[in-house]
C-alpha positions as CSV (number, residue, x, y, z in Angstrom):
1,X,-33.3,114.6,-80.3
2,X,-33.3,112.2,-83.5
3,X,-30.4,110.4,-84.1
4,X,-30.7,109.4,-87.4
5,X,-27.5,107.3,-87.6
6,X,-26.4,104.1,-86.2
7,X,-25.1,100.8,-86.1
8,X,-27.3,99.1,-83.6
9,X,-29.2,96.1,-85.3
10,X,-27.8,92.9,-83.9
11,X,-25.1,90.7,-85.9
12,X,-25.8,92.8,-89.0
13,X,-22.2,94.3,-88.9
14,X,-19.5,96.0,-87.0
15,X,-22.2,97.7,-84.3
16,X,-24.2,95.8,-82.0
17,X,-23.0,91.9,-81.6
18,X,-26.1,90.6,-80.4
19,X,-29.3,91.4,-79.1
20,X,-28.2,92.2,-75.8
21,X,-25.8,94.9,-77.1
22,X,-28.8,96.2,-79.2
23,X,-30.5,97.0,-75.9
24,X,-27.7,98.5,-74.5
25,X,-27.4,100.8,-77.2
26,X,-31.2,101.6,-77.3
27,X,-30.8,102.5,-73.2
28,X,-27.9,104.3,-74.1
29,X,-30.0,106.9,-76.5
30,X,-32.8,106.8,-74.3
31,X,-30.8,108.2,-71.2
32,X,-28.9,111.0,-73.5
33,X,-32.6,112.5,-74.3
34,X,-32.9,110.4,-77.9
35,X,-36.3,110.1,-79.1
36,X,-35.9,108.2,-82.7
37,X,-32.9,106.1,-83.7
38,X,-32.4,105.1,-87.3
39,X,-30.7,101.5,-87.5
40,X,-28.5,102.4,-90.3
41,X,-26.2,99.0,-91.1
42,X,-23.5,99.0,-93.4
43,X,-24.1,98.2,-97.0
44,X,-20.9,97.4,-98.8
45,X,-18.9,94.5,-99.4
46,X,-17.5,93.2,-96.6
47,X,-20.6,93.7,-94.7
48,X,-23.1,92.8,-98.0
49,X,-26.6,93.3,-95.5
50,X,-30.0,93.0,-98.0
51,X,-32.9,94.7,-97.8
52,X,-34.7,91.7,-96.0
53,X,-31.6,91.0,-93.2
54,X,-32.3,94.6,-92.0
55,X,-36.0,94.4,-92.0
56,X,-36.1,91.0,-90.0
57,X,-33.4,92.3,-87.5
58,X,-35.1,95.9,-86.9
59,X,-38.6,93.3,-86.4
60,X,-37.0,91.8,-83.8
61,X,-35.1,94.7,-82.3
62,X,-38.4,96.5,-82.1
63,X,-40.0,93.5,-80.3
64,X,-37.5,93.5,-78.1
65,X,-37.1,97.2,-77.1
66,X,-40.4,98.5,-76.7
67,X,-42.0,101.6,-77.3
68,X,-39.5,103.6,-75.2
69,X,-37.7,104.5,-78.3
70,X,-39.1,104.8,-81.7
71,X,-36.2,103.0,-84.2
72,X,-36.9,103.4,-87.9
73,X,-35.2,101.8,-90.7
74,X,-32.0,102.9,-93.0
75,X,-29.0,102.1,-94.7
76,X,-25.5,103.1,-94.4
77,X,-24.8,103.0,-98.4
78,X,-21.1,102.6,-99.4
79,X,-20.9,104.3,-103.3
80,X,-20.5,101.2,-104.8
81,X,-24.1,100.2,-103.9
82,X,-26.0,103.0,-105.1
83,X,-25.7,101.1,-108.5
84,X,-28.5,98.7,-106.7
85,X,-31.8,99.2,-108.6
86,X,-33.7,102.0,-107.6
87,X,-36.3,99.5,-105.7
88,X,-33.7,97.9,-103.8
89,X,-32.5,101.5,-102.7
90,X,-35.8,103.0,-101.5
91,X,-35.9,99.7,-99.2
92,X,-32.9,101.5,-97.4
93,X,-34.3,105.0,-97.2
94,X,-33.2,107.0,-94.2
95,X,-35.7,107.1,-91.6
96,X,-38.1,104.9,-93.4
97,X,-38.4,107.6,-96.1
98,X,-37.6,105.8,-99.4
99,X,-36.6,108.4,-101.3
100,X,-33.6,109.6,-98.9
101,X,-30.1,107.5,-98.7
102,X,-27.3,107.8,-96.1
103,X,-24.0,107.2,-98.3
104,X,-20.9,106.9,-96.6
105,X,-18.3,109.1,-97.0
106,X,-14.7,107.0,-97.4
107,X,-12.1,107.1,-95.0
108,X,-9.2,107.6,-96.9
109,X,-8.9,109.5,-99.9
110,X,-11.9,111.5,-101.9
111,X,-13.5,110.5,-105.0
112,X,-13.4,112.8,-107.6
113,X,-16.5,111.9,-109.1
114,X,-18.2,112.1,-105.6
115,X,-20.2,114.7,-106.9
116,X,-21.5,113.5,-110.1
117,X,-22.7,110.4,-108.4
118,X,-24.8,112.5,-105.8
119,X,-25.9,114.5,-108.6
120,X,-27.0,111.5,-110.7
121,X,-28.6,110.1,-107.1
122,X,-30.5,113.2,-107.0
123,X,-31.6,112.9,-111.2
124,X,-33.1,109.2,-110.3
125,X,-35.1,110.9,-107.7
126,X,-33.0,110.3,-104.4
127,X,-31.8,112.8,-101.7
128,X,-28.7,112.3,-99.9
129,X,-27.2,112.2,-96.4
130,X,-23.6,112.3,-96.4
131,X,-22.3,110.6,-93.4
132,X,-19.4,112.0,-91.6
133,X,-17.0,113.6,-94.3
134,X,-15.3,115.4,-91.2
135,X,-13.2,112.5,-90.9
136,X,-11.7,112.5,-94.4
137,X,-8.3,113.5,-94.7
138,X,-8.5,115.3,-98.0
139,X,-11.7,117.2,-96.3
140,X,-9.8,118.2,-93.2
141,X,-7.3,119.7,-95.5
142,X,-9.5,121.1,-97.8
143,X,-13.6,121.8,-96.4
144,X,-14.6,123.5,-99.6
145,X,-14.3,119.8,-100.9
146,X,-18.1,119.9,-100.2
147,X,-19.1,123.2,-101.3
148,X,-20.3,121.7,-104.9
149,X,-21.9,118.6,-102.9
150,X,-23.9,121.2,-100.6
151,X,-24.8,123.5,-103.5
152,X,-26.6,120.4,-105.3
153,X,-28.9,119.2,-102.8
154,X,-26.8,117.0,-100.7
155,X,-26.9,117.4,-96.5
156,X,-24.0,116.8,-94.4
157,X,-23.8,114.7,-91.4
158,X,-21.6,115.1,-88.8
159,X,-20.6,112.7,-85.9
160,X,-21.3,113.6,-82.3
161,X,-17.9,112.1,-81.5
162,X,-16.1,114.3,-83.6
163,X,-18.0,117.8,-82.3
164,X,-16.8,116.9,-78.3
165,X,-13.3,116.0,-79.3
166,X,-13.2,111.8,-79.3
167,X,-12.5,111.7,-82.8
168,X,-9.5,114.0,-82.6
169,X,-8.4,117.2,-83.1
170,X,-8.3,117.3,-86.8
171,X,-12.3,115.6,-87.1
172,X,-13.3,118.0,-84.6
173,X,-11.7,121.4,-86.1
174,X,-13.2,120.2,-89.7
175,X,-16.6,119.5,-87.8
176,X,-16.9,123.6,-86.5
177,X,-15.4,124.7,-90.0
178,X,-17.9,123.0,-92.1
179,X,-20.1,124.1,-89.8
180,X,-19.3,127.9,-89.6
181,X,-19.7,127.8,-93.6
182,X,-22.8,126.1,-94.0
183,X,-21.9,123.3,-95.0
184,X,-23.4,120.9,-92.2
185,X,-27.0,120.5,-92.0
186,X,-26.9,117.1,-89.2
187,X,-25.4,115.7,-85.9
188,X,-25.9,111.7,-85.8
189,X,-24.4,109.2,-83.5
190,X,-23.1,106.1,-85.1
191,X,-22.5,104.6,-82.6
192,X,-21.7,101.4,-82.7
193,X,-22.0,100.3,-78.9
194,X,-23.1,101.7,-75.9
195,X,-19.6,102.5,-74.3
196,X,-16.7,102.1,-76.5
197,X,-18.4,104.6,-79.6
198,X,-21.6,105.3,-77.4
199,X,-24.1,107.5,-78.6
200,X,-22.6,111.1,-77.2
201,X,-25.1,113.6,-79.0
202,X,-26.1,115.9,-75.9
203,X,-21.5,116.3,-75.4
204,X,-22.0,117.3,-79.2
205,X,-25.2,119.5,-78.1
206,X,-22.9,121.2,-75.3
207,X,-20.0,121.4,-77.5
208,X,-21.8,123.7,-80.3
209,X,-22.9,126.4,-77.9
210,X,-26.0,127.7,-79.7
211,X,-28.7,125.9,-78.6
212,X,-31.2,127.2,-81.7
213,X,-28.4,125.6,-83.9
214,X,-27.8,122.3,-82.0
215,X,-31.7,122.1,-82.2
216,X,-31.7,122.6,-86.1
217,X,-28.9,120.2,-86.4
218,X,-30.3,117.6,-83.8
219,X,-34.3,117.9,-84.4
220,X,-35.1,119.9,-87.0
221,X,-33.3,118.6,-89.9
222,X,-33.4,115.1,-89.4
223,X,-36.8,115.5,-88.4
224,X,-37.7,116.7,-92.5
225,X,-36.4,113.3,-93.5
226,X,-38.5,111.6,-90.8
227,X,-41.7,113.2,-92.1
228,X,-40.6,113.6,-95.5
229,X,-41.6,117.4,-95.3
230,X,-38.8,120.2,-96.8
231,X,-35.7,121.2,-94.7
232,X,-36.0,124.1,-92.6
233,X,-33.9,127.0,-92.6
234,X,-30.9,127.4,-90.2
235,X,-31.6,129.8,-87.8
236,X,-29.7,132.8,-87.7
237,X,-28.1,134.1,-84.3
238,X,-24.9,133.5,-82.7
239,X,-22.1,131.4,-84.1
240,X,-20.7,128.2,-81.9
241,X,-18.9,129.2,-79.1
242,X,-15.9,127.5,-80.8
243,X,-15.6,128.8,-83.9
244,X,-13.4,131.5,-82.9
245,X,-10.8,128.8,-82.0
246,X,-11.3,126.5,-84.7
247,X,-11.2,129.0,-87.9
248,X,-9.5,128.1,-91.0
């Protein structure tokens, strides 16, 4: 799996504390069948990383860890920092690939310009990752929130915790509607330590129920931003097992 998500550079922000919880995060993907982890910190203002804080900390990270998992580069972009020049934010392309941005999605209440943004994102030649809109409120509520977001480019992002039930009911019973209308194209971790939000993807895996889905949402997608080549198409077959119980 690629896991394309993740708080687990050391004393950049609310993840990994130090380089020994790094490690412990990096064993913690490697034993749940994780093969590339992006180290996506926060960019925002109460966690202000640069470009050059996450490069030196992913150096030494990689120096530390190995080669028994592949981490690549990223950024966790809150909206008020995609106003960064256009050099700045290729530093923090997803997966290494510059012209790809993980923007968070905000916790409480929903921008109504959300949309414009990503679609003036998209006009300065970026591609978007919207991270875990499943736990929004006003999403929960209302899905088709991200039906215009979708339509213009813009992939969606679950969190593994919210497909197997840690986040809740109401994250989890968004996660299988966006997902039964096409309107989630990625499963990532963000975890943020190797036991209290540990990695979880192959409970998210076991939760969806159709392995040539969980495959799409787990490889095959995130590995297009990896090698910069175009998304693939979801594969038709058999809905999630849980749809029937979570339909809106």
């Amino acid at each position: 799996m690629i896991d394309l998500h993740s708080h687990v550079l050391p004393g950049v922000d609310d993840g990994a504390a130090d380089l020994d919880d790094a490690l412990a995060i990096c064993a913690a993907a490697v034993a749940d069948g994780i093969e590339v982890l992006a180290a996506t910190p926060h960019v925002r203002s109460d966690y202000p990383t640069t470009p050059e804080r996450m490069e030196t900390a992913l150096a030494e990270l990689r120096g530390a860890a190995g080669d028994r998992l592949r981490l690549v580069a990223g950024g966790e972009l809150d909206l008020a920092e995609l106003e960064r020049p256009p050099e700045e934010l290729r530093r923090f392309g997803l997966a290494g690939n510059p012209d790809m941005l993980l923007v968070e999605t905000p916790y409480a209440g929903w921008p109504l310009d959300l949309a414009d943004r990503l679609f003036r994102l998209k006009l300065a030649g970026f591609g978007a990752v919207l991270a875990h809109p499943e736990r929004n409120r006003d999403v929960q509520e209302r899905p088709d929130l991200l039906e215009q977001i979708v339509q213009g480019g813009t992939l969606v992002q679950l969190t593994a915790a919210s497909l197997d039930g840690r986040f809740g009911a109401g994250a989890q019973q968004c996660s299988f509607t966006l997902l039964e209308r096409g309107l989630a194209q990625l499963v990532a971790s963000d975890a943020h330590s190797a036991s209290v939000r540990e990695i979880g993807m192959s409970a998210a895996v076991e939760a969806i129920g159709d392995a040539n889905l969980a495959r799409w949402l787990t490889e095959d997608v995130p590995r297009s931003i990896l090698e910069r080549t175009p998304v693939p198409p979801r594969p038709a077959g058999d809905r999630p097992r849980r749809f029937g119980l979570f339909r809106r």
